[in-house]
N, C-alpha and C positions, 0 to 999 in steps of 0.2 A: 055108060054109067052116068050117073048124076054126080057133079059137082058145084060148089057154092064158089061164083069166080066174080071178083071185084074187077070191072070193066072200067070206071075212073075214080077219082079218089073225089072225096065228098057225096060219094053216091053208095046206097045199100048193095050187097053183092047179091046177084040174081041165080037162081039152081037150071045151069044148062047141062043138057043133054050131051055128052062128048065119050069119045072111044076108049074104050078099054086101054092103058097101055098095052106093048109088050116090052116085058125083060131083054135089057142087052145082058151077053153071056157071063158079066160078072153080077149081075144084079139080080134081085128077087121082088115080087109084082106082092104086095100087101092088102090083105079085106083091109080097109079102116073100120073097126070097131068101136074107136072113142080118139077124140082129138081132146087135149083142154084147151082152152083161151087163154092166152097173152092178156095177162091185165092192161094191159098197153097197146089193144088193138084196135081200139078208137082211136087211138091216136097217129096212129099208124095209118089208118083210114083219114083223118080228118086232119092232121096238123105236121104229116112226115117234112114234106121238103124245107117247112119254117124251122120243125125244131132239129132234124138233124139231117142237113141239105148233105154231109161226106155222108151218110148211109144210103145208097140206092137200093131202091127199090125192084122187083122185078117187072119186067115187061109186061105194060096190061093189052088183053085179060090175064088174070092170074087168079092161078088156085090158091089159097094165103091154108094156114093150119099148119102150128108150129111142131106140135107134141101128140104124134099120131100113137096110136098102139092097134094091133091086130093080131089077124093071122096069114101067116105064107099061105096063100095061093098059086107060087107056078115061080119057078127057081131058073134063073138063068144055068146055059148049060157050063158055065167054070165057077158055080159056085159048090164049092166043097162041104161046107161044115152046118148046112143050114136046110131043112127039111120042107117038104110041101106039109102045112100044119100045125107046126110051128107056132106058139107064141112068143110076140117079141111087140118088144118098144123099137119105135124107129128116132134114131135119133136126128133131127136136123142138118148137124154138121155134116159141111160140104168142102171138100177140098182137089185140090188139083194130084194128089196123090203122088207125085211124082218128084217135088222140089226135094231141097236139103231138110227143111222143116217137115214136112211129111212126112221126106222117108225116117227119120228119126224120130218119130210117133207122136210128133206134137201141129195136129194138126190144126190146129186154132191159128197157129202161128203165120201158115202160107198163105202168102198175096190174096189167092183165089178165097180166102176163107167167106164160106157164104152160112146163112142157114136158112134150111129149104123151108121153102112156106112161109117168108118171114122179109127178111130184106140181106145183103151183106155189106162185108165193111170193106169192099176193096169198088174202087170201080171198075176191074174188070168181072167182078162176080156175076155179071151178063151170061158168062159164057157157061158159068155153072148153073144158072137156072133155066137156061136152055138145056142141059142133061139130065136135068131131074124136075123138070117144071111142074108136079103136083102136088100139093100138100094134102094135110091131112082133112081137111074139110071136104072127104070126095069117097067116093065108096071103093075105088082103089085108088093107089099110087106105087111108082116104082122107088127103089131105093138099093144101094150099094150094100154086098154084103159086108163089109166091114164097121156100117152104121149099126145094125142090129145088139140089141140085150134081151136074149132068149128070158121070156119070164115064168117063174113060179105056179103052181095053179094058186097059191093063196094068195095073190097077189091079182088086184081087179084092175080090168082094163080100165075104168075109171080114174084107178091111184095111180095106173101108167099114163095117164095123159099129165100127169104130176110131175113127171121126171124130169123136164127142162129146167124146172123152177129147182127141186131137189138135187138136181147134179150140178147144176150151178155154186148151188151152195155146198156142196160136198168137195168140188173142184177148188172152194176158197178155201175150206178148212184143208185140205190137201198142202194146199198155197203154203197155210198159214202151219206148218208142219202139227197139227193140232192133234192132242192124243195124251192118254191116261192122267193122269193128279193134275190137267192143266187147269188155267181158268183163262176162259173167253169173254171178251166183252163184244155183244153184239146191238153194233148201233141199227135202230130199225127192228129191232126183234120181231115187235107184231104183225108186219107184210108177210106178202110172202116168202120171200127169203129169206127171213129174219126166222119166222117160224120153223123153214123147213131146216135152218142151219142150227136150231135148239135141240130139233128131234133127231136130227143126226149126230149133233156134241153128243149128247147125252148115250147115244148108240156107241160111239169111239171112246166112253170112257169118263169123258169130260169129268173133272171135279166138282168146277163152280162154274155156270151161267150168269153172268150179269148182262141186263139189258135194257135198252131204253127205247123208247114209243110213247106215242101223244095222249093216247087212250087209255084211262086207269080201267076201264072195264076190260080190253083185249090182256093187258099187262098182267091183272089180275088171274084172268084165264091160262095165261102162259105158266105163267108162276106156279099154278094149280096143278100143271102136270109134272112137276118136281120141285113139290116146296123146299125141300132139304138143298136143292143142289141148284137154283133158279132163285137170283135175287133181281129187283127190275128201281128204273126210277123213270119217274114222269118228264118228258123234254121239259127243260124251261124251268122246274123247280130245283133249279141248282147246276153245279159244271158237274159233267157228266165224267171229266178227268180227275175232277178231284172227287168225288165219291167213287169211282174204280181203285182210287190209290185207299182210300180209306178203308172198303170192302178186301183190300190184299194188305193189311198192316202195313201200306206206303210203299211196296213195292209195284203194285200194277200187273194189271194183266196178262197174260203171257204171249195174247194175241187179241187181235181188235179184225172185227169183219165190218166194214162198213158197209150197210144194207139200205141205205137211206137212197129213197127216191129221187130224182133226177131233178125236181122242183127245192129239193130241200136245201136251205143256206149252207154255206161252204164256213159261215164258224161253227156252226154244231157238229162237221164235219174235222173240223181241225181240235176243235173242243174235247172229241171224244179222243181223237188220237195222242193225247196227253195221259190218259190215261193208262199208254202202255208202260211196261215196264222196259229196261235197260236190255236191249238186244232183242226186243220184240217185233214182231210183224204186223203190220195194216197193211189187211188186205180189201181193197176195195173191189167191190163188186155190184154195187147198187146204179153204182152210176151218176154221182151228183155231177151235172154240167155246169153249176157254175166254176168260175174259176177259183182254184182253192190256192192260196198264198201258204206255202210250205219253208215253214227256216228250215234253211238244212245244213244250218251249224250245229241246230237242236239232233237233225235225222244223226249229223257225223259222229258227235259228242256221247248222245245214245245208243250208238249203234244199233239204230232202230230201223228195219226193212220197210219201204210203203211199194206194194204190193199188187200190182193190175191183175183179175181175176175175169176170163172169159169164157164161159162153158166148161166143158168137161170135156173125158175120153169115155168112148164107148166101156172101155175095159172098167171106168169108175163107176159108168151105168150100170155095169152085170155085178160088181162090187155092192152096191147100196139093192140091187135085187137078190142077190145072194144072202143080203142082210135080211132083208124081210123074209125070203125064204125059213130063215133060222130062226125069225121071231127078233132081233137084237135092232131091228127097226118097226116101229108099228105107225102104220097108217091110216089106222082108224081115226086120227082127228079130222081126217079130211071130210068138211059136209058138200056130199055133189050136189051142185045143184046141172039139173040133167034139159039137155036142149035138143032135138031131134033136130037135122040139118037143115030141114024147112026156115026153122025158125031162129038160125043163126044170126040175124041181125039184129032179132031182139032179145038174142041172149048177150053180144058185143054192147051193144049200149047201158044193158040192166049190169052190167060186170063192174060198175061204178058203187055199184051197192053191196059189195061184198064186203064178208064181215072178215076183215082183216085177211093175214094169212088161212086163217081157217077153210074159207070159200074155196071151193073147187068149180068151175065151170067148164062145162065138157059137151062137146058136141056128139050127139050118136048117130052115125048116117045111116039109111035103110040096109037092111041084108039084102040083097042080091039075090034073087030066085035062081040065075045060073050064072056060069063063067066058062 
């Protein structure tokens, strides 16, 4: 098979010729049909061990592709519930299966937590990307049947290469116990998870949308898909906490997703989180690294939750598929812009020019004449 495998870091990744997996007896062997791109995989290529030296990386070479989607082609012999044929999203997450956090279904939570194609947050996550060492930038890969979210036919493998970013953000509104008459204040709305966490409030019920981003023209766009129930303001033209308290007649919102990118200051960060209400949640999930200075005489006195938010469960993945299934999610905002595998390195570079959340970038590798 052909796969697109980065061999050192500052260098384009090259399309080598490598063997078919096979299926171990719990695992199923995937066509990849569409990967999308980590807005963040130039950096991942070009700046990983400076900006986040505890996340390792896997062993090079390596097959990188975060967000695969296909079809089953050839089923390990103990996997039970999963067809040669099969449409499904693969999800990333990787775990040692076995610990106290595992077996109690929170696998994000175990040492081992890696995710494939990507990097993990443990340092021994080594030993997991020796078990599943392919990602989705290849024309197959192996993967665990417990990863799998069988999908819909209405549902395009292009808006399945979507679901990292949209289960992320469905796993914070999870977090964030979010659901019918509530109002969310979403910092970051216009990225991508900021968008994909509007189109799913709005899916769960949400009453009121408030959000904030740099760009009046993406803002505008946001807004435009539910004027009645999506109110926004511009960073910097005001506290983003005290217009949340203003937009809830002084109460505050009932939950805050922090969606702000990893470069973004830690007071618009802290800024926004003022705007919750008394016994609310911030749930962070963007990931601002800088250091955020938190009173938490303010957290005790509010009884207000601040909330770490890391991926999802498969079962929320077949959740938010079962939504679009129904129609109660649509993903037509999504515009693909479409890269055949060849030309993977200059669809990772040009991914700097995407027009906010909107952008979709997706790899399509060659179909396969045989298997």
């Amino acid at each position: 098979m052909i796969a697109a495998r980065l061999h050192a870091l500052h260098q384009p990744m090259s399309l080598d010729e490598i063997p078919v997996p096979k299926p171990r007896p719990s695992d199923v062997l995937v066509q990849v049909r569409a990967c999308g791109i980590v807005p963040n995989m130039a950096n991942v290529i070009n700046n990983w061990p400076t900006w986040f030296p505890h996340q390792p990386l896997p062993k090079l070479p390596a097959v990188f592709g975060l967000d695969p989607a296909g079809v089953v082609a050839e089923v390990g012999e103990a996997v039970t519930n999963v067809r040669v044929g099969d449409r499904v999203y693969v999800s990333p997450l990787r775990s040692c299966g076995s610990c106290k956090a595992c077996r109690s279904g929170h696998r994000s939570q175990c040492r081992y937590y890696t995710l494939n194609g990507y990097f993990s947050t443990s340092r021994d996550g080594q030993r997991i990307f020796d078990l599943y060492p392919y990602g989705g930038f290849s024309q197959y890969m192996t993967a665990p049947e417990y990863s799998l979210v069988c999908l819909p036919d209405n549902l395009s493998f292009e808006q399945a290469g979507r679901f990292g970013y949209l289960g992320t953000s469905y796993g914070a509104l999870k977090n964030a116990q979010a659901g019918p008459g509530q109002v969310g204040l979403i910092d970051g709305i216009t990225g991508t998870l900021g968008l994909a966490a509007t189109k799913l409030g709005l899916a769960m019920g949400l009453s009121k949308i408030l959000g904030t981003g740099r760009s009046k023209e993406l803002l505008d766009r946001i807004k435009a898909i539910a004027p009645d129930r999506i109110d926004t303001i511009v960073l910097g033209e005001g506290s983003t906490g005290e217009w949340a308290k203003a937009q809830t007649g002084g109460e505050g919102a009932d939950f805050v997703i922090s969606a702000l990118g990893a470069r973004a200051p830690a007071s618009t960060m802290i800024d926004s989180m003022r705007g919750v209400r008394r016994g609310g949640r911030v749930v962070v999930v963007g990931g601002v690294s800088e250091d955020v200075p938190v009173d938490v005489k303010w957290l005790m006195d509010e009884q207000v939750q601040l909330i770490g938010s890391n991926w999802f469960t498969a079962a929320q993945g077949q959740e938010m598929a079962d939504m679009v299934a129904t129609g109660a999610l649509d993903l037509s905002y999504l515009e693909h812009k479409i890269y055949p595998l060849e030309r993977v390195n200059e669809a990772i570079s040009g991914i700097g020019e995407r027009d906010g959340g909107f952008s979709n970038y997706v790899i399509i590798p060659p179909v396969p004449t045989s298997h």
